[in-house]
C-alpha positions in Angstrom: -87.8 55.0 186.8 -90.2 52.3 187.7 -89.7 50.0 190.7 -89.3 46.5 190.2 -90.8 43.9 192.9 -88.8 41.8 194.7 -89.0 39.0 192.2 -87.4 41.1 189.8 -90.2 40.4 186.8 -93.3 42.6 186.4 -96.7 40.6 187.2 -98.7 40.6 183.6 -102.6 39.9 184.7 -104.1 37.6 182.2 -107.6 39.3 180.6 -110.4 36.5 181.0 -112.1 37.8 177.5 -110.9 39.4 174.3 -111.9 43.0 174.0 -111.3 45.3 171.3 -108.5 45.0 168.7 -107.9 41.5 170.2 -110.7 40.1 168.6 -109.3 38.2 165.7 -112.4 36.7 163.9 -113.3 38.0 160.5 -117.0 38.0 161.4 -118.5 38.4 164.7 -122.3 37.9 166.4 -122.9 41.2 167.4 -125.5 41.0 170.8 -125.7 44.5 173.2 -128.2 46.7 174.3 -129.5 49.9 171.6 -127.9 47.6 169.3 -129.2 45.4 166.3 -128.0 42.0 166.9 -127.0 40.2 163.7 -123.5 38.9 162.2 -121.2 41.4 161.4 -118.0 42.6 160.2 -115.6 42.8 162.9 -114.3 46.3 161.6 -118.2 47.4 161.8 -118.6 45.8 165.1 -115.7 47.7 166.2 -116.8 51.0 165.1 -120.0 50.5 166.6 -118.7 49.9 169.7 -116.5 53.0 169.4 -119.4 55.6 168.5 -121.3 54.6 171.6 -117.9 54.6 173.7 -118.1 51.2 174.7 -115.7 48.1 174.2 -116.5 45.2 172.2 -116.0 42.3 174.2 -115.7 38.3 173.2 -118.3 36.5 175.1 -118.2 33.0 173.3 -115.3 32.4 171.8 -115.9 28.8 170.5 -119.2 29.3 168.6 -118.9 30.0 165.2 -119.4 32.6 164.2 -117.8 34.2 167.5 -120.3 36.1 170.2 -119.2 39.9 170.7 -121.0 42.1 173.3 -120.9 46.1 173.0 -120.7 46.8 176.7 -118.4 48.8 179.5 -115.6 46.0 180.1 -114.9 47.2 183.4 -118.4 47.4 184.4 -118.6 43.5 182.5 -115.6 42.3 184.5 -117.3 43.4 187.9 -120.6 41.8 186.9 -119.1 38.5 186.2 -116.8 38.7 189.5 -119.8 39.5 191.5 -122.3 36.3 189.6 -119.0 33.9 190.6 -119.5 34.9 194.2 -122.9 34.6 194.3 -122.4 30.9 192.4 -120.2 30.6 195.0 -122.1 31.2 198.0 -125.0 29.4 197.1 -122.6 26.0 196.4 -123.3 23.7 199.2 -120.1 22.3 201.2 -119.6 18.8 202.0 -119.3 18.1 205.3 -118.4 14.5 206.7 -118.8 13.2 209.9 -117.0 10.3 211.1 -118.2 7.7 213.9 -115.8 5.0 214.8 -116.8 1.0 216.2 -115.2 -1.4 217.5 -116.3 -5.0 216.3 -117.4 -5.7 219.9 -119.0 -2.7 220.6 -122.0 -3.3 223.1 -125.2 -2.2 222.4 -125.0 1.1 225.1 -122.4 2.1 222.7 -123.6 1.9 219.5 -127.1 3.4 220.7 -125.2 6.3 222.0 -123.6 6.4 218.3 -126.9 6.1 216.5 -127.9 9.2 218.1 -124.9 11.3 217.1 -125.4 10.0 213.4 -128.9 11.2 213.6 -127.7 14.5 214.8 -125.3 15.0 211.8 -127.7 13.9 208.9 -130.4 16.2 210.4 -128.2 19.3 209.6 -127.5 17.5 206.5 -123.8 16.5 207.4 -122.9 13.0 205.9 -121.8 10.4 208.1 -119.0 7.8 207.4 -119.2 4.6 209.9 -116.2 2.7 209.9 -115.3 -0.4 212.6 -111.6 -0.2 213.0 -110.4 -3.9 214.0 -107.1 -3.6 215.8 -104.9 -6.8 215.9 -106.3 -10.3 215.8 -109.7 -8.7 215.6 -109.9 -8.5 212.0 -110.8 -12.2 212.2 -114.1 -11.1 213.1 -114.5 -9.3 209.7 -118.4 -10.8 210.0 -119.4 -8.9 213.4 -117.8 -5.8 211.1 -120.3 -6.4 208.3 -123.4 -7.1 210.8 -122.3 -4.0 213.4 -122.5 -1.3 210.1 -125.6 -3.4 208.3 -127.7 -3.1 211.8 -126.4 0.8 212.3 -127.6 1.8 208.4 -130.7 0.2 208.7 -131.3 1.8 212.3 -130.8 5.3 210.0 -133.1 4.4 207.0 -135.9 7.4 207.9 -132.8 10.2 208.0 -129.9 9.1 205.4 -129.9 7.0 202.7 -126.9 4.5 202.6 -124.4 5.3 199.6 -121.4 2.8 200.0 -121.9 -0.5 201.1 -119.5 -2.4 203.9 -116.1 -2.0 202.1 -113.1 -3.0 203.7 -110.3 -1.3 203.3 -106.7 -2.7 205.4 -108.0 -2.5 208.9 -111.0 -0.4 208.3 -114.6 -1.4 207.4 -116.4 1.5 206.0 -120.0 2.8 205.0 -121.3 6.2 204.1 -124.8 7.7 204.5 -126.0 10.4 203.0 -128.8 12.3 204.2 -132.3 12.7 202.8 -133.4 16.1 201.3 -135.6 17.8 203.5 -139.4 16.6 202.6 -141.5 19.6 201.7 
């Protein structure tokens, strides 16, 4: 008798390729090592795959005709797992800072807020500035535009400026991204 999970359907795991008798193309692009790559049969290819005791695996679908590789599919699958982690690994991660002004923030302020922006593009973070007006303030849309011009150009040698002064409702925003490391 075989158990059911709690759900009450068996899980069917979805193959990522086409191996074997799955294949349905006529003609196939045989490719493998020991074996002599050329278009085949697909009844040829499979018997080739089958006197080596190997499975014949669908690599490219969509070319025409299709690709078929004579390898272990297990061994395959685990190959292919493995290159997506390692594509994985090596992706880089977008990390965004955020500094925050007021439109009349002194110049203590925004020094001390320079300094932390320079921080985060050094270990290559970007940095979104935005100058939040709060009330009547965002009549002084102006001191907005001047406060986040002055603070880009103040990080010209560390991050390169990729959205200009936007407002958006109460917020004024830029983003800097920063330079690739100089070799």
């Amino acid at each position: 008798m075989a158990l059911r999970p709690p759900s009450g359907r068996f899980r069917v795991v979805e193959e990522p390729y086409k191996i074997n008798e799955r294949i349905t193309a006529k003609e196939v692009r045989l490719v493998g090592e020991n074996i002599e790559a050329g278009v085949v049969d697909i009844n040829t290819a499979r018997a080739i795959a089958k006197t080596q005791n190997l499975d014949l695996v669908e690599i490219a679908p969509t070319a025409v005709p299709p690709v078929c590789k004579v390898v272990d599919y297990s061994k395959f699958k685990y190959e292919q797992k493995k290159k997506q982690k390692e594509i994985k690994a090596k992706a880089q991660k977008v990390v965004i800072k955020e500094i925050r002004f007021g439109p009349n923030t002194d110049d203590h302020d925004f020094d001390f807020k320079l300094k932390h922006a320079i921080n985060f593009l050094k270990e290559g973070s970007k940095v979104k500035a935005y100058v939040h007006f709060v009330g009547r303030t965002i009549v002084f849309k102006e001191r907005g535009v001047n406060l986040l011009n002055k603070f880009s150009e103040a990080l010209t040698d560390y991050g390169k400026l990729e959205m200009e002064p936007k407002l958006e409702g109460k917020r004024m925003t830029i983003i800097l991204a920063p330079l690739p490391p100089k070799k």
